[in-house]
LOLOBA-140981 format. One record per atom (N, C-alpha, C): residue number from 0; x, y, z; chain; atom name. Coordinates in steps of 0.1 Angstrom, whole numbers. Each point is the difference from the previous one (the first is absolute). Layout:
BEGIN
   num       u       v       w   cadena   atomo
   NUM       X       Y       Z        A      CA
...
! end
This chain:
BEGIN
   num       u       v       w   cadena   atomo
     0    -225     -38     126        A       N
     0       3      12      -7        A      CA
     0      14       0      -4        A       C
     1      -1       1     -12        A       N
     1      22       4      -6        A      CA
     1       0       9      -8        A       C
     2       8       5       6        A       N
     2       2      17      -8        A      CA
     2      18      -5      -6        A       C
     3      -7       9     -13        A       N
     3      15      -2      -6        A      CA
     3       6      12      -2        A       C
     4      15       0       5        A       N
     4       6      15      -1        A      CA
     4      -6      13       5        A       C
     5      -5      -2      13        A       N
     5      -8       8       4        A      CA
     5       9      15       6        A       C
     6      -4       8       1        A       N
     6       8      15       4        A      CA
     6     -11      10      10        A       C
     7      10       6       3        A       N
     7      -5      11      13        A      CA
     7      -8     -14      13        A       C
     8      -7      16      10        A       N
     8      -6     -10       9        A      CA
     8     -13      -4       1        A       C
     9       4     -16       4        A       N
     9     -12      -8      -4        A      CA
     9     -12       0      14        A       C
    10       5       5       7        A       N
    10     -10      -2       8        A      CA
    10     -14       3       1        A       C
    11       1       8      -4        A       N
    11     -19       5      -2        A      CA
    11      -8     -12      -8        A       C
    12       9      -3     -10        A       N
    12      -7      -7     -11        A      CA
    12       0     -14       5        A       C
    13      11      -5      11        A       N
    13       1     -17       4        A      CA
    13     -12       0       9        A       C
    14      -4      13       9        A       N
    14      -5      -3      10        A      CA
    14     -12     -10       4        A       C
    15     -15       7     -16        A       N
    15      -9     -10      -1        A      CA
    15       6     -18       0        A       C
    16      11      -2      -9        A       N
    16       0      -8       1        A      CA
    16       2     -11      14        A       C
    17      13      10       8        A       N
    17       3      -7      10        A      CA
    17     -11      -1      11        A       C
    18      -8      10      -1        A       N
    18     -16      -2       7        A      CA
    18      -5     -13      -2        A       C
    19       2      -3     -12        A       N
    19     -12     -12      -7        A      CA
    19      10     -14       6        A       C
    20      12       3       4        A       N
    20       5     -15      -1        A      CA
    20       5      -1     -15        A       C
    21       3       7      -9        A       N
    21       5      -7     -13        A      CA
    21      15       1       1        A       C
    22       9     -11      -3        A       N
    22       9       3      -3        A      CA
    22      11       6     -12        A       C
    23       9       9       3        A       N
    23       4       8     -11        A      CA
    23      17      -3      -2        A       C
    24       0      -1     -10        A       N
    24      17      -5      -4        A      CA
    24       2       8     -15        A       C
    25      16       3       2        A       N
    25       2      14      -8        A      CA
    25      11     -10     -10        A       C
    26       6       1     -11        A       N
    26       3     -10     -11        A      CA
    26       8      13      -6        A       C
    27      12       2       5        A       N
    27      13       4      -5        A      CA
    27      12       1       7        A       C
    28       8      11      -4        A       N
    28      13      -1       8        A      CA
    28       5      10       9        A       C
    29      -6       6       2        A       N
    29       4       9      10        A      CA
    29      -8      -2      17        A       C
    30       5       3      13        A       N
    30      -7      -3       8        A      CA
    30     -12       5       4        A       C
    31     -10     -10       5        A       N
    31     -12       7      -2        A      CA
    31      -5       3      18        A       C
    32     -10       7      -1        A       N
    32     -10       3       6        A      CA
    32      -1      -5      16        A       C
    33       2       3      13        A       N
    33       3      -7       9        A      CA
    33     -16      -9       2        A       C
    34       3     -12       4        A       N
    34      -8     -10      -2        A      CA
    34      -2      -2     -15        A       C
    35       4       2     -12        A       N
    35      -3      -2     -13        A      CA
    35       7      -7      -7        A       C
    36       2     -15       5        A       N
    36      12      -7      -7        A      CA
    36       3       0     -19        A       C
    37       9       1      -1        A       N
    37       8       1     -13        A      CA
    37       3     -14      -6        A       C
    38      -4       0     -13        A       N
    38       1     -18      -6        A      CA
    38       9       7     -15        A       C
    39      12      -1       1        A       N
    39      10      -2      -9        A      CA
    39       8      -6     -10        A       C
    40       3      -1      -9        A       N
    40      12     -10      -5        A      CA
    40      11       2       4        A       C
    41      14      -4       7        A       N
    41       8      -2       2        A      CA
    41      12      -1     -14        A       C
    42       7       9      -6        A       N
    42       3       1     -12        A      CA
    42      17      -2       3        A       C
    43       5       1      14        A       N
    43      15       4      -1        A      CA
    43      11     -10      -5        A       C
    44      -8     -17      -2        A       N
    44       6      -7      -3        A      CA
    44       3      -1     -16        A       C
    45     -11       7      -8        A       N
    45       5       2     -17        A      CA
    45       9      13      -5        A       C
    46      -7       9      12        A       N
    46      12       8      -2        A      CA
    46      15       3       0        A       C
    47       2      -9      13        A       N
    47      11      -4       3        A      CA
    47       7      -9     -15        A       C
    48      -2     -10      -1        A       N
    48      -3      -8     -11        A      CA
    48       3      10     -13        A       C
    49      -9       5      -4        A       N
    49       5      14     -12        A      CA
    49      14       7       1        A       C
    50       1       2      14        A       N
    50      11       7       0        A      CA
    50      13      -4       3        A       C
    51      -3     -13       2        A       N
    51      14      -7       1        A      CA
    51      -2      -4     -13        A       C
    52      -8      -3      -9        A       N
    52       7      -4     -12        A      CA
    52       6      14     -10        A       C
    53      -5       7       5        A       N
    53       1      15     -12        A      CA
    53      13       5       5        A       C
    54       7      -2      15        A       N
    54      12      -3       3        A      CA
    54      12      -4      -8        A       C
    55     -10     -13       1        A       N
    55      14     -15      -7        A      CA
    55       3       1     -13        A       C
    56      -8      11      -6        A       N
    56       0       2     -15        A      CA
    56       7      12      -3        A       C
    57       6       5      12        A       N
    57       5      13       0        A      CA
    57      -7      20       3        A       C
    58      -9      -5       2        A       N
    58      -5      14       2        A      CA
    58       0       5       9        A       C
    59       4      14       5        A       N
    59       2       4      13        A      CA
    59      -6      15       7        A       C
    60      -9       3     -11        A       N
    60      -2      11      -1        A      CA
    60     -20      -4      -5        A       C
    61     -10       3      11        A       N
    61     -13      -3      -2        A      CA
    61     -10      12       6        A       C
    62      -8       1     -15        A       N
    62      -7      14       5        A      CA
    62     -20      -3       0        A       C
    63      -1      -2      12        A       N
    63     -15      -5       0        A      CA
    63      -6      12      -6        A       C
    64     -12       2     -10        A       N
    64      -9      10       0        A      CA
    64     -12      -3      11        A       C
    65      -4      10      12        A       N
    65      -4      -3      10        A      CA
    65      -8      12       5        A       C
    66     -11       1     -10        A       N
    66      -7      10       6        A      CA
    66     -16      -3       2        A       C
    67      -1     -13      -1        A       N
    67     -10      -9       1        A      CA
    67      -3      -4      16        A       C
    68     -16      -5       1        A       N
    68       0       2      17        A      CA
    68       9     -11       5        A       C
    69       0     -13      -8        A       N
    69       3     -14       2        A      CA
    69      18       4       8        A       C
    70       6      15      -7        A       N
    70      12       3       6        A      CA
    70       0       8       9        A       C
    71     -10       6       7        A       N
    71      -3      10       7        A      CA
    71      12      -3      14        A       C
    72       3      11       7        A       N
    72       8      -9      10        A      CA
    72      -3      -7      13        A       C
    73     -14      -1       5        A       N
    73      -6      -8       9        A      CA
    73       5     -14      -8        A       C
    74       2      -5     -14        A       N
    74      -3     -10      -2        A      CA
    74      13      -5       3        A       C
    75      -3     -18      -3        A       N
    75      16     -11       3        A      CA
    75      12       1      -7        A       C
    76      -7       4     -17        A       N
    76       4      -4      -9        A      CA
    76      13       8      -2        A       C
    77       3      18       1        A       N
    77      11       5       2        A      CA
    77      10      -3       7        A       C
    78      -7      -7      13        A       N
    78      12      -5       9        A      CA
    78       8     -19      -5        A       C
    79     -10      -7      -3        A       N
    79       5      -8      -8        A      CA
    79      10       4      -5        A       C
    80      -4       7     -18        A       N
    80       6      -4      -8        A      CA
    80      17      12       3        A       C
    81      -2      10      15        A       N
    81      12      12       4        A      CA
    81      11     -21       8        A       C
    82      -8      -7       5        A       N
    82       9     -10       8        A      CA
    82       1      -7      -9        A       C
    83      -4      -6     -12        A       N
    83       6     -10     -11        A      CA
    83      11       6      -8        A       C
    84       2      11      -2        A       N
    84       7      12      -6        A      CA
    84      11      -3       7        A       C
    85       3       4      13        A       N
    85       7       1      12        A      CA
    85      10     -15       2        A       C
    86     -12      -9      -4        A       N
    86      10     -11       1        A      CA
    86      10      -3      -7        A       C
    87      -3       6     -14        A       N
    87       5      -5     -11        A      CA
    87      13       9      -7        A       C
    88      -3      12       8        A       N
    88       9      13      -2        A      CA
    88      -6       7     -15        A       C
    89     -15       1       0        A       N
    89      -1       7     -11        A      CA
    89      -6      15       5        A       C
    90      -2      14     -11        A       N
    90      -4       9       6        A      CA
    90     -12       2      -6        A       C
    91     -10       4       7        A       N
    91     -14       5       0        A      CA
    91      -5      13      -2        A       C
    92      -6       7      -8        A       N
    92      -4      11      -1        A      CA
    92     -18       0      -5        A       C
    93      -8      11       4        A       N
    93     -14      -2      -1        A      CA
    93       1      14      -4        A       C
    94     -13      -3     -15        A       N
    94      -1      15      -5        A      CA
    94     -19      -1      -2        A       C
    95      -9      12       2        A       N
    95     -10      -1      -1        A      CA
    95      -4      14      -9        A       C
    96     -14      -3      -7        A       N
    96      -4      10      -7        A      CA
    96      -6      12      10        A       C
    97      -1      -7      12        A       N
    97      -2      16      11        A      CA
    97      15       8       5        A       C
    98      10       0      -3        A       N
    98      10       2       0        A      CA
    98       7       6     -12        A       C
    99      -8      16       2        A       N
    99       1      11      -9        A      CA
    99      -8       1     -13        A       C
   100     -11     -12       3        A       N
   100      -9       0     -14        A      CA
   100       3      -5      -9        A       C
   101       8     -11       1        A       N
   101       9      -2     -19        A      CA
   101      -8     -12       0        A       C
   102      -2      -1     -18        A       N
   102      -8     -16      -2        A      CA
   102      10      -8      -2        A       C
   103      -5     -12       0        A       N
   103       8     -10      -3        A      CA
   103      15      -1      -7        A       C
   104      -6       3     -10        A       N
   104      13       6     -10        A      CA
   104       9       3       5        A       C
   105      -2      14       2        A       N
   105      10       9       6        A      CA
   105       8      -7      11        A       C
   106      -8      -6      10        A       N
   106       7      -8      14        A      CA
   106      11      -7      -8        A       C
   107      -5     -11      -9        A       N
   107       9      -9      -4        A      CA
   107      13       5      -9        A       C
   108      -6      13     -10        A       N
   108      11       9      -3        A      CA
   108      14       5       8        A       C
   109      -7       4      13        A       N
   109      10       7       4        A      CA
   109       9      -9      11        A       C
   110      -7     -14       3        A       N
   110       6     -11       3        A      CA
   110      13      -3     -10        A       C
   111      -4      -4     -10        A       N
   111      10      -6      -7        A      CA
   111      13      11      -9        A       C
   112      -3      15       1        A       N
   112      11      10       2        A      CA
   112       5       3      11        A       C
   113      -2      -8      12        A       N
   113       4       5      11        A      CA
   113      18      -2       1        A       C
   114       6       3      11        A       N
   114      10      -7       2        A      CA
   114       3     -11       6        A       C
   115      -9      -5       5        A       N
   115      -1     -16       3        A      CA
   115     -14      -7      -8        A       C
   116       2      -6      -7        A       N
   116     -13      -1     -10        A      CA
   116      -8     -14       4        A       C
   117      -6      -5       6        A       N
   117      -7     -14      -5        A      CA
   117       3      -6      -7        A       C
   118       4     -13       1        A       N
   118      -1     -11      -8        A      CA
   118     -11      -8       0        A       C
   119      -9       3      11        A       N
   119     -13      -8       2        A      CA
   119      -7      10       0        A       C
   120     -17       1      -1        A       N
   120     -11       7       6        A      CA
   120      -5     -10       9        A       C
   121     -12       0       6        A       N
   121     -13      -7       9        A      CA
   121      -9       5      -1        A       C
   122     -11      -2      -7        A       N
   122     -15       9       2        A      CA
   122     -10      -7       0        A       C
   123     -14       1       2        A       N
   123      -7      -5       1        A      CA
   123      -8      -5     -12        A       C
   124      -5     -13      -1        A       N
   124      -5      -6     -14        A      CA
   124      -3      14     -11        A       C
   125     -10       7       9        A       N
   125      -8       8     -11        A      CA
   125       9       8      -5        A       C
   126       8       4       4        A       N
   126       9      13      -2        A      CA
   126      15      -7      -8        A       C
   127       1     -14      -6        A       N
   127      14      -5       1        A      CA
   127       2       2     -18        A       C
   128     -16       1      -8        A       N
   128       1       4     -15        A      CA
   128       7      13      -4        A       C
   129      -3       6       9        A       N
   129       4      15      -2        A      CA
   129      14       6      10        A       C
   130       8      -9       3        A       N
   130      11      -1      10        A      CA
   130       5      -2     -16        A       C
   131      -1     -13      -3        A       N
   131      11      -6     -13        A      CA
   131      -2       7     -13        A       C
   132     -16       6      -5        A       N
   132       2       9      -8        A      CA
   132       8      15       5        A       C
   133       4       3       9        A       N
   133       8      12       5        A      CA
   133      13      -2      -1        A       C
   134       1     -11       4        A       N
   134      19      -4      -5        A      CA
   134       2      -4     -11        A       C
   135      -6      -6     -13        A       N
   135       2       2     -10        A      CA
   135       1      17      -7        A       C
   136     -13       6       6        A       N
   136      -3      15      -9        A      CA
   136      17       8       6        A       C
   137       6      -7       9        A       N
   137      12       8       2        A      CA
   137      11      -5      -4        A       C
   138       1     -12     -10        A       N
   138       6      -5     -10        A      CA
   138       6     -11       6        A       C
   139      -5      -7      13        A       N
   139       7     -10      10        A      CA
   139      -9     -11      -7        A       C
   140       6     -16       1        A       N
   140      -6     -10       0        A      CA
   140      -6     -10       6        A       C
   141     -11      -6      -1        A       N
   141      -1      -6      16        A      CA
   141       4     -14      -7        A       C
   142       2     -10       6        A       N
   142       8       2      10        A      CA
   142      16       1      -2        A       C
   143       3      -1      -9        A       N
   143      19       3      -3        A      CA
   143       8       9      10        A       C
   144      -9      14      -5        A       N
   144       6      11      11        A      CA
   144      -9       1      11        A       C
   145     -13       0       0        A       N
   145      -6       1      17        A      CA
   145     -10     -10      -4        A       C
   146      -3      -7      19        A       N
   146      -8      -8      -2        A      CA
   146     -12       5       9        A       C
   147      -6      -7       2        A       N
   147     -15       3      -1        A      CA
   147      -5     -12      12        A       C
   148      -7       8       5        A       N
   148      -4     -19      14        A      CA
   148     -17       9       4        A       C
   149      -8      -7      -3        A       N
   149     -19       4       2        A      CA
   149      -2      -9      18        A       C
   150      -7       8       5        A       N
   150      -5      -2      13        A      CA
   150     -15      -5       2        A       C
   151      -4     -14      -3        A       N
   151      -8      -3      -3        A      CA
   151      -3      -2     -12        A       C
   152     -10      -8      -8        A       N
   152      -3      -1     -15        A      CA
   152     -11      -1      -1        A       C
   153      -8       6     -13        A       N
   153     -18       0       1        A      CA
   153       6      -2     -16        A       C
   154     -15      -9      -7        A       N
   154       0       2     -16        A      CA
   154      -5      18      -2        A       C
   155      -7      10      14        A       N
   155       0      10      -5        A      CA
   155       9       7       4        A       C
   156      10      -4      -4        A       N
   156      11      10       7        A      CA
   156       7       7     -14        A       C
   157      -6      -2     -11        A       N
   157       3       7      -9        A      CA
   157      11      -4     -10        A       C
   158      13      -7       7        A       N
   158       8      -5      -7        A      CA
   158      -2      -8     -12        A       C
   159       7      -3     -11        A       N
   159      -3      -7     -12        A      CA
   159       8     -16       9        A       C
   160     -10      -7      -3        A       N
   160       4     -15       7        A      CA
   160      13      -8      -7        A       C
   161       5       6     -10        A       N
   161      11      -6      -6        A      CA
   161      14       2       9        A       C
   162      -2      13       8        A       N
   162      12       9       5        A      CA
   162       3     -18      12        A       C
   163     -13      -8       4        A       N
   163       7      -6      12        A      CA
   163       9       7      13        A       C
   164     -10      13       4        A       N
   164       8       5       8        A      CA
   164       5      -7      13        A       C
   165      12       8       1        A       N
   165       2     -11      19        A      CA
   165      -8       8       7        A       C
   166      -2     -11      13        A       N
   166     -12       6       9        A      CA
   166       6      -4      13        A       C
   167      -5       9      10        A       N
   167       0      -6      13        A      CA
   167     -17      -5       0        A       C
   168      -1      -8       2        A       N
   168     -19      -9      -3        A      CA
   168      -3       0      14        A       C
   169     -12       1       0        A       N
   169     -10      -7      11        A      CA
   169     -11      -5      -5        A       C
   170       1     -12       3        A       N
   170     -14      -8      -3        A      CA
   170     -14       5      10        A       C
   171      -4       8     -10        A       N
   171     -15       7       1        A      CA
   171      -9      -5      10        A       C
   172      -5     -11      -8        A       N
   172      -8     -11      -3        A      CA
   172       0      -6      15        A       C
   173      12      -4       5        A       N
   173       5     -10      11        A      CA
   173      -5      13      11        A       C
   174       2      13       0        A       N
   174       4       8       4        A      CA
   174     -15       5       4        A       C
   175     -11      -6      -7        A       N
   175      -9       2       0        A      CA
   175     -14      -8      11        A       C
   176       8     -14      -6        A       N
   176      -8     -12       8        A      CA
   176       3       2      13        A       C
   177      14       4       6        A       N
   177       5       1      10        A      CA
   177      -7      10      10        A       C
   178      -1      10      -6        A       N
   178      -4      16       8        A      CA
   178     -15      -6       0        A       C
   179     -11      -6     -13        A       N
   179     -15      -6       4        A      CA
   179      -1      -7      15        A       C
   180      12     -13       0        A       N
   180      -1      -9      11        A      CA
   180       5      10      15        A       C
   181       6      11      -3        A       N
   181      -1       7      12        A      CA
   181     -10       2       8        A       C
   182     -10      10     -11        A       N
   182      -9       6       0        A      CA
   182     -11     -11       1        A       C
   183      -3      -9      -3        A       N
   183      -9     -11       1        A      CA
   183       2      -3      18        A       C
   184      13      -4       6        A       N
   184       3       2      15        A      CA
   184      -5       8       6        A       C
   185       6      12      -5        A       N
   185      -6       9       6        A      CA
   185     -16       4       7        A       C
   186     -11      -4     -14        A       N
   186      -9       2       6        A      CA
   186      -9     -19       7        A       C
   187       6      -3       0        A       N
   187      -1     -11      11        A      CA
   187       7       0      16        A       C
   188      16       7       1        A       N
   188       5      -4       9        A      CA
   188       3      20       6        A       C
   189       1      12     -10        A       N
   189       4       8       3        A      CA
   189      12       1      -9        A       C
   190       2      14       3        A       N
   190      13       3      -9        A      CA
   190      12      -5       8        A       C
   191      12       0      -9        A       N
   191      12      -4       8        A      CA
   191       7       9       5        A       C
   192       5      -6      11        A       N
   192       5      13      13        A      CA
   192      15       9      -6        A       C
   193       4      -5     -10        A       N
   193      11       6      -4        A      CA
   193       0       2     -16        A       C
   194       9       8      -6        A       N
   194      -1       6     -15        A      CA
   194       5     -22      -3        A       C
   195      -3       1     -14        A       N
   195       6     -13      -6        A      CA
   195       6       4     -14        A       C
   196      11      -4       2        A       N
   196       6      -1     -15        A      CA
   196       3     -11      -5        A       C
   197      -6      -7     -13        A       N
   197       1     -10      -5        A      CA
   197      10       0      -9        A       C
   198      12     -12       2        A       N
   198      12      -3      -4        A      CA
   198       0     -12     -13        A       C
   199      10       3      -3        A       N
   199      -1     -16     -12        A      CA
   199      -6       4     -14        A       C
   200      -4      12      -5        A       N
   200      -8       4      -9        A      CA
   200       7      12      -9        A       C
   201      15       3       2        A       N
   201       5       7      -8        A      CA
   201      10      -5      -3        A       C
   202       3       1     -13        A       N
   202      14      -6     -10        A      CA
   202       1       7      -9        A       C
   203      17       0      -1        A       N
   203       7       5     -11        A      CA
   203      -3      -7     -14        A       C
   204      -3       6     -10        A       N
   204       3      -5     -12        A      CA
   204       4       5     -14        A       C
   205      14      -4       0        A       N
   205       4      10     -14        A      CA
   205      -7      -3      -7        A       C
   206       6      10     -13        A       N
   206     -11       3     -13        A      CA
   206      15       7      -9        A       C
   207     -11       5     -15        A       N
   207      10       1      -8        A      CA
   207      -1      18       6        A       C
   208      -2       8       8        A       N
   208       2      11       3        A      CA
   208      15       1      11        A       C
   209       7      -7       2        A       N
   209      10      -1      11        A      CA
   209      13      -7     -11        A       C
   210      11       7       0        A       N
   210      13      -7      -4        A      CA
   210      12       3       9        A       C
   211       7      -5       0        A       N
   211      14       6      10        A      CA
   211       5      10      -2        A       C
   212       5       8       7        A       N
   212       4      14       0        A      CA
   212       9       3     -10        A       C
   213       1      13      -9        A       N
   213       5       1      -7        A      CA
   213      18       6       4        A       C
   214      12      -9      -4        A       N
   214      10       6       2        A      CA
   214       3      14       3        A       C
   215       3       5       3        A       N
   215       6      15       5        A      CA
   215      12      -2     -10        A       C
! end
């Protein structure tokens, strides 16, 4: 049994299964279920990676949009990318559309009038079209005056494929075979006695959406 991104409690609903002997493995990022091992990607190393180059290019000032579950705060990924930040002496700020109702727009509006303004965003593939059309509709350019960095990449992520956005990537696919051959163990040997995070599968990769910080 694999439940993906599963929520509230599961017990009622695991029980038939753990009756039956079927084994159950949960396939995200936050911790799961006692006895319910968690099968992960391991992302801290591209992030890191991102942010020491978005660093070296001058930017010091990075505003994740983070109202997606993937940033929820059970997850790794906040604390990652608060310790890659940390290393490098950049500052972090997270704005979400549940935080006073504002859409997109507006967040990124009132980001880049603020008194400390972004020079970078972070958001998630789907959401990174409408990040960059928001800083243009506010007369900014990407990437000259703000850059732009996508969390993940899908052909449906909406973007026009010319932009070559930069991405923090995870290879899907690998990400895929890996979490099967779990799950293939699993119902041969049982589930594994601890959560697993699989490493080696996230990289930085600029794009034409990322330029060095613009002079002050």
């Amino acid at each position: 049994l694999v439940l993906i991104w599963p929520h509230g409690d599961l017990t009622p609903h695991l029980a038939p299964f753990m009756r039956a002997g079927v084994p159950a493995i949960t396939l995200r990022s936050v911790p799961g279920e006692p006895g319910l091992p968690v099968v992960s990607a391991d992302t801290s190393a591209g992030i890191a990676d991102a942010v020491t180059a978005l660093a070296g290019m001058g930017h010091q000032m990075l505003t994740v949009i983070a109202h997606g579950i993937l940033w929820t705060p059970p997850s790794s990924r906040p604390r990652n990318i608060d310790r890659a930040a940390d290393a490098v002496g950049m500052r972090v700020r997270r704005r979400s559309r549940r935080d006073g109702g504002l859409s997109l727009r507006e967040i990124v509006a009132s980001e880049l009038s603020s008194e400390d303004p972004p020079t970078v965003f972070l958001a998630t593939y789907h959401e990174v079209s409408e990040v960059i059309a928001s800083i243009r509709a506010f007369g900014k350019r990407v990437p000259e005056d703000v850059s732009v960095v996508s969390f993940t990449d899908s052909r449906f992520g909406g973007i026009a494929q010319s932009e070559h956005p930069a991405v923090i990537d995870v290879d899907s696919f690998e990400l895929g075979r890996r979490m099967a051959a779990i799950v293939l163990e699993a119902i041969e040997n049982g589930p594994p006695a601890e959560d697993v995070r699989i490493r080696g599968l996230a990289r930085w990769v600029p794009g034409s959406t990322v330029a060095p910080a613009p002079r002050q």
